[in-house]
C-alpha positions as CSV (number, residue, x, y, z in Angstrom):
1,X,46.2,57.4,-128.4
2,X,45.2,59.7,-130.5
3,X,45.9,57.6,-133.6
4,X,43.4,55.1,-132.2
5,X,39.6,55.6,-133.3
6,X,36.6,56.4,-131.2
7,X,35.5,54.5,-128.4
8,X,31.9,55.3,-129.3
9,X,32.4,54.0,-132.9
10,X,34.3,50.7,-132.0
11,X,31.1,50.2,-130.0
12,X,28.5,50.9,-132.9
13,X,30.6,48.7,-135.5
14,X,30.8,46.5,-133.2
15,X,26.9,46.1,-132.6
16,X,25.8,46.5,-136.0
17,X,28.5,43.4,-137.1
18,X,27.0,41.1,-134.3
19,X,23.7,42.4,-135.7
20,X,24.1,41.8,-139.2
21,X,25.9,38.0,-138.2
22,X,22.8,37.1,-136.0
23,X,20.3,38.3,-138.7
24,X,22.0,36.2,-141.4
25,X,22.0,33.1,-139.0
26,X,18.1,33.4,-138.1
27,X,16.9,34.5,-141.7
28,X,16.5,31.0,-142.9
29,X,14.2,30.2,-139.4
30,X,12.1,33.6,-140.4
31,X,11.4,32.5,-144.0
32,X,11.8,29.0,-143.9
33,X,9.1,26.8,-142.4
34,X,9.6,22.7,-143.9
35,X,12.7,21.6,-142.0
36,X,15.1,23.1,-144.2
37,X,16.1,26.5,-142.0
38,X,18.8,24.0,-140.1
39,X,21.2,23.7,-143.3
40,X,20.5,26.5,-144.7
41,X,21.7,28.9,-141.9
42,X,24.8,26.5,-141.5
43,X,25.7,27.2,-145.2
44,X,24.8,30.7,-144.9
45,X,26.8,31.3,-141.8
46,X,29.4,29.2,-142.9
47,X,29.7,31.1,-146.1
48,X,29.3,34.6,-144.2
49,X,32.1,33.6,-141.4
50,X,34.6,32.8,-144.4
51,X,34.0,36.3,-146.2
52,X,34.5,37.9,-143.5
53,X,37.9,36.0,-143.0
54,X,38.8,36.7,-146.5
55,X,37.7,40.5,-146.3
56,X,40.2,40.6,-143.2
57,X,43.5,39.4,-145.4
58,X,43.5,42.7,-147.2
59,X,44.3,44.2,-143.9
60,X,46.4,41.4,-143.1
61,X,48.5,40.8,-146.2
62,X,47.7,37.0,-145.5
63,X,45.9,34.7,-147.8
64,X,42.6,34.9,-148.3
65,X,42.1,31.1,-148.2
66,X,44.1,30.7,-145.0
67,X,42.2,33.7,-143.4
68,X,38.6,32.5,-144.7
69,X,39.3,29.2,-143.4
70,X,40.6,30.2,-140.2
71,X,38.1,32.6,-139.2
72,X,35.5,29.5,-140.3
73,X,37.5,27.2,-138.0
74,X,36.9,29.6,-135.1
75,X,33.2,29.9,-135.8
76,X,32.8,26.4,-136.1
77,X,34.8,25.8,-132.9
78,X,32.4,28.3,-131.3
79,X,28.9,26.7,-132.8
80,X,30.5,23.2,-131.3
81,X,31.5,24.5,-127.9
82,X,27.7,26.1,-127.3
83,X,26.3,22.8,-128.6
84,X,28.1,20.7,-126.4
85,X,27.2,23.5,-123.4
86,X,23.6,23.7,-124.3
87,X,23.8,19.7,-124.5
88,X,25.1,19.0,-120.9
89,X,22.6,21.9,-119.1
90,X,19.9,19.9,-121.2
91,X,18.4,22.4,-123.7
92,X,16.6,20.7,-126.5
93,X,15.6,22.6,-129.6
């Protein structure tokens, strides 16, 4: 236990990542007003969820393709699953 870090600071990483992730999904909607904020937060989110997969194979020792990819995979799974969710409670954009 005492090798592990800080409650308090997991927290606070925690919170600022989810922050930083949410503000680079929603940029393109703040500055962005002709129909175009759509695809470009998908490319930006996209390109944001594979760096942060290729950041994490330094810690890993794995790839940095296979670990981009794969955390893009499981953002993209997660982007489908609350589609299909908001689809079938009938939420319209």
């Amino acid at each position: 236990p005492e090798e592990l870090g800080s409650p308090w600071g997991a927290s606070i990483g925690s919170f600022f990542s989810f922050a930083v992730g949410a503000f680079i999904a929603l940029l393109p909607f703040i500055l962005l007003t002709n129909g175009t904020a759509l695809p470009v937060s998908i490319v930006l989110t996209s390109l944001a969820l594979f760096g942060v997969g290729a950041a994490v194979s330094l810690l890993t020792g794995r790839s940095a393709l296979y670990s981009g990819a794969r955390q893009l995979g499981i953002g993209a799974a997660a982007a489908a699953i609350t589609y299909l969710v908001g689809s079938l409670i009938g939420v319209n954009v």
